[in-house]
ROSE-4610 file (N, C-alpha, C; in Angstrom, 1 decimal, always signed):
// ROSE-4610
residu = [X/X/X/X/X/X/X/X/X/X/X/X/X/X/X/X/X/X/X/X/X/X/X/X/X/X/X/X/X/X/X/X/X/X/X/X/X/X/X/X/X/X/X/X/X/X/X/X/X/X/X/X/X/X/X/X/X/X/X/X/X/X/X/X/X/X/X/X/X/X/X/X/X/X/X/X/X/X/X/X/X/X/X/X/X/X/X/X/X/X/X/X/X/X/X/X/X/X/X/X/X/X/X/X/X/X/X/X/X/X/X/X/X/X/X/X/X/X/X/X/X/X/X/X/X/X/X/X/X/X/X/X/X/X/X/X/X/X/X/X/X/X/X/X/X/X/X/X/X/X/X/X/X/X/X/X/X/X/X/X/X/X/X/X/X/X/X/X/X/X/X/X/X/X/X/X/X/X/X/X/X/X/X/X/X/X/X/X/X/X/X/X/X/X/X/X/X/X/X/X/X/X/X/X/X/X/X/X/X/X/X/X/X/X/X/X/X/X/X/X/X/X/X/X/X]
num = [1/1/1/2/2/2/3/3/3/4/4/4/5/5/5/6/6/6/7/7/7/8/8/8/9/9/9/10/10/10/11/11/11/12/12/12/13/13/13/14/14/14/15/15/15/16/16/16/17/17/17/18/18/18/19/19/19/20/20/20/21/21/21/22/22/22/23/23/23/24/24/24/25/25/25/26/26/26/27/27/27/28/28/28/29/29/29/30/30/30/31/31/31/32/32/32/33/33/33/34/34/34/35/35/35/36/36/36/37/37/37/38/38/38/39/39/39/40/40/40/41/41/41/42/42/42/43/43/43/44/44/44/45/45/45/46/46/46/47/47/47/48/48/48/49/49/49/50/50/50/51/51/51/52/52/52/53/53/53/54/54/54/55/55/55/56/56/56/57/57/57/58/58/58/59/59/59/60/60/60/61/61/61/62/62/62/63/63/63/64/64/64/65/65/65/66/66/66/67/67/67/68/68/68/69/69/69/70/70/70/71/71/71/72/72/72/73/73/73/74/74/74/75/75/75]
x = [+24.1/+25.3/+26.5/+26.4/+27.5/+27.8/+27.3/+27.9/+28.7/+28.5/+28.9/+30.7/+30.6/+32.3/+32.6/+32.1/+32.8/+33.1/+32.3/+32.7/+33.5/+34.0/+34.6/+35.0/+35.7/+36.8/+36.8/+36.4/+35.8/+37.0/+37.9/+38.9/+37.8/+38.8/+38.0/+38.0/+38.5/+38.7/+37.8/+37.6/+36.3/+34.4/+34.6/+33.2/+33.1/+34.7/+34.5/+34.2/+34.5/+33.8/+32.5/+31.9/+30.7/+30.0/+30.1/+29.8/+29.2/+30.5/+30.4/+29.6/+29.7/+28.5/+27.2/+26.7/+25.2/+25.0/+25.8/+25.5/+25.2/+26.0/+26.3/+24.8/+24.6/+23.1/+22.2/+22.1/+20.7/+20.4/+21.9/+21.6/+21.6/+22.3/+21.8/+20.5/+20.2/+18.9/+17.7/+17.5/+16.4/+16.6/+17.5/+17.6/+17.3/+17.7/+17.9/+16.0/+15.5/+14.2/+13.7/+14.3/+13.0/+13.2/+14.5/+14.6/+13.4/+13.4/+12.5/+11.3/+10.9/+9.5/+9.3/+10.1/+10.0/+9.9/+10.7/+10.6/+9.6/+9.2/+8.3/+7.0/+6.3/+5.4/+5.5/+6.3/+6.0/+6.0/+6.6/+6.5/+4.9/+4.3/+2.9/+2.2/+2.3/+1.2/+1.2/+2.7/+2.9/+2.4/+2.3/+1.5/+0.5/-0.2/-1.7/-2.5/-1.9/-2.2/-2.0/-0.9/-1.0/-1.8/-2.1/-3.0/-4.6/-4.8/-6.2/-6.6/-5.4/-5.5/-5.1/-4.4/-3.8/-5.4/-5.2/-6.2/-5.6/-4.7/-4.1/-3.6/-4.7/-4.3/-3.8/-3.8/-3.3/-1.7/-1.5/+0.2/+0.7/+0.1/+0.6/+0.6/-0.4/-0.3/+0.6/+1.0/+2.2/+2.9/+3.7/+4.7/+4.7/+4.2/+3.6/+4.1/+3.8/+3.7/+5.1/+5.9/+7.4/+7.7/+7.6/+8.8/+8.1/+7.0/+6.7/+7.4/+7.5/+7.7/+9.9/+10.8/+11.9/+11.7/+11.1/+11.2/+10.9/+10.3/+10.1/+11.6/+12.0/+13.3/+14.1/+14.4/+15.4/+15.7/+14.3/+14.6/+14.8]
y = [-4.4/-4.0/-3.7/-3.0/-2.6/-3.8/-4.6/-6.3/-6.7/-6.8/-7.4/-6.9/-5.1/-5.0/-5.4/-5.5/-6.4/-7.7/-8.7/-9.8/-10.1/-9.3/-9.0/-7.8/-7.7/-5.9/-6.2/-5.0/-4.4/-3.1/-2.9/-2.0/-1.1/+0.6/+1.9/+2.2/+1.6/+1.9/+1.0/+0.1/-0.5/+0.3/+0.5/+1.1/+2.5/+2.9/+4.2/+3.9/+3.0/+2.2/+2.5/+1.4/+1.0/+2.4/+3.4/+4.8/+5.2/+5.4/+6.1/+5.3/+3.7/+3.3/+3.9/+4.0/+4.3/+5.7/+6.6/+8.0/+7.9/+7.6/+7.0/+6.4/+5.5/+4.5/+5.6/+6.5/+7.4/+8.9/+8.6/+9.8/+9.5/+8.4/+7.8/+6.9/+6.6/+5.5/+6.3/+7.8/+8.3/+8.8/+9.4/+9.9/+9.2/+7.6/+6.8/+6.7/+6.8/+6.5/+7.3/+9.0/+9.6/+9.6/+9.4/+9.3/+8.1/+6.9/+6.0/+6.7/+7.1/+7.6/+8.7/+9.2/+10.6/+9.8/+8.9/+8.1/+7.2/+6.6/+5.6/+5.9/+7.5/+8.1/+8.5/+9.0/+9.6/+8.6/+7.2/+6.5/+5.8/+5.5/+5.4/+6.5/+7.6/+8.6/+8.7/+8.9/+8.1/+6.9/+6.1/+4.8/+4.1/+5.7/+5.2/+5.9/+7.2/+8.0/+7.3/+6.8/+5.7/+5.0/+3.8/+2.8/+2.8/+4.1/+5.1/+5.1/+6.1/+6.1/+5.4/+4.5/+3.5/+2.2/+1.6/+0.9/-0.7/-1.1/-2.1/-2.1/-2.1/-1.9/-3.3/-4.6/-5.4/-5.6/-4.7/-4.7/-4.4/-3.1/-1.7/-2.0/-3.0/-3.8/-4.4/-5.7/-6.5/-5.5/-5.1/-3.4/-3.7/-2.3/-2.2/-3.4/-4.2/-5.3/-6.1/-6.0/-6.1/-5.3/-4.0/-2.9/-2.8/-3.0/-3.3/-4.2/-5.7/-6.8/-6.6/-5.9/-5.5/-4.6/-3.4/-2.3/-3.4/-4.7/-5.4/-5.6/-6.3/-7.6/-6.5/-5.3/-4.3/-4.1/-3.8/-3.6/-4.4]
z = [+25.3/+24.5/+25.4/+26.6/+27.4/+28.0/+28.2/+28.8/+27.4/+26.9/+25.4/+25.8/+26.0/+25.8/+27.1/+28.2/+29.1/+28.9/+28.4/+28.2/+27.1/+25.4/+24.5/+24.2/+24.6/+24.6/+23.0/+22.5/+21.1/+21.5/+19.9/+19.9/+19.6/+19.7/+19.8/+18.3/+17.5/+15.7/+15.6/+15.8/+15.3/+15.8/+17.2/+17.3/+16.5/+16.0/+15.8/+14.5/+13.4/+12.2/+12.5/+13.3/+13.8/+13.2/+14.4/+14.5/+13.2/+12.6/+11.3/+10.4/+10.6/+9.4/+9.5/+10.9/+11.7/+10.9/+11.2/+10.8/+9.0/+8.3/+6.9/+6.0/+7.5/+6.9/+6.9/+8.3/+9.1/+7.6/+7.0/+5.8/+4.9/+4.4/+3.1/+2.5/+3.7/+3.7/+2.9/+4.3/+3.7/+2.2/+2.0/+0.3/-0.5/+0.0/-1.4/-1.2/-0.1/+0.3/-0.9/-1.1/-1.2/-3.0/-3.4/-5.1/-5.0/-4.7/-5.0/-4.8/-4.2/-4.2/-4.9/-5.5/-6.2/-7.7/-7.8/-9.3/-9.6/-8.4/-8.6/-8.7/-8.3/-7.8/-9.4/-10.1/-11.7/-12.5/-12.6/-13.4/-13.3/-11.7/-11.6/-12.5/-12.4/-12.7/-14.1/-14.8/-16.7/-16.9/-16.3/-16.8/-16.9/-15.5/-15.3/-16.4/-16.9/-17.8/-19.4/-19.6/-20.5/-20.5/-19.5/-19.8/-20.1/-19.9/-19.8/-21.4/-21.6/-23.4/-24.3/-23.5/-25.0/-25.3/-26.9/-27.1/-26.6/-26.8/-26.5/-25.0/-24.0/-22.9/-22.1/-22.9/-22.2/-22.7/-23.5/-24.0/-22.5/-22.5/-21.6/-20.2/-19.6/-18.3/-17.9/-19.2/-19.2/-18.9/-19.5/-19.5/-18.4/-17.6/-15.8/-15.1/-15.1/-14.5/-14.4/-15.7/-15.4/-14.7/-15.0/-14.2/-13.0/-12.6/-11.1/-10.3/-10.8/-10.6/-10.5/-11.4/-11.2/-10.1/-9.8/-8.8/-8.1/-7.3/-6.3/-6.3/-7.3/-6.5/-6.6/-7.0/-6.8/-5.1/-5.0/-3.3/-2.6]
């Protein structure tokens, strides 16, 4: 990386961009990390509890199985 500004002089407003995205990503990443896991961890545990009790459990899988399949291509 330090060859890089020798061979292409990178302005100081730009690394200082740079900068600030890194810090930005380093504290937004994990949060967004931990709502998904905080949501996705209760919507498992409601649905495993559903599909236990419900009689039509092949309705209630389909179900599951979409909103799993959206939480995929979300991420």
């Amino acid at each position: 990386m330090l060859s890089q500004f020798k061979l292409q002089p990178v302005a100081w407003l730009t690394i200082l961009r740079f900068i600030i995205g890194i810090v930005f990503l380093l504290i937004g990443l994990p949060l967004f990390l931990v709502g998904v896991d905080m949501s996705v961890e209760k919507m498992g545990d409601l649905f495993s509890h559903y599909v236990i009790e419900h009689p039509k459990k092949v309705i209630a899988m389909i179900g599951i199985f979409g909103l799993g399949f959206i939480s995929i291509i979300a991420e």
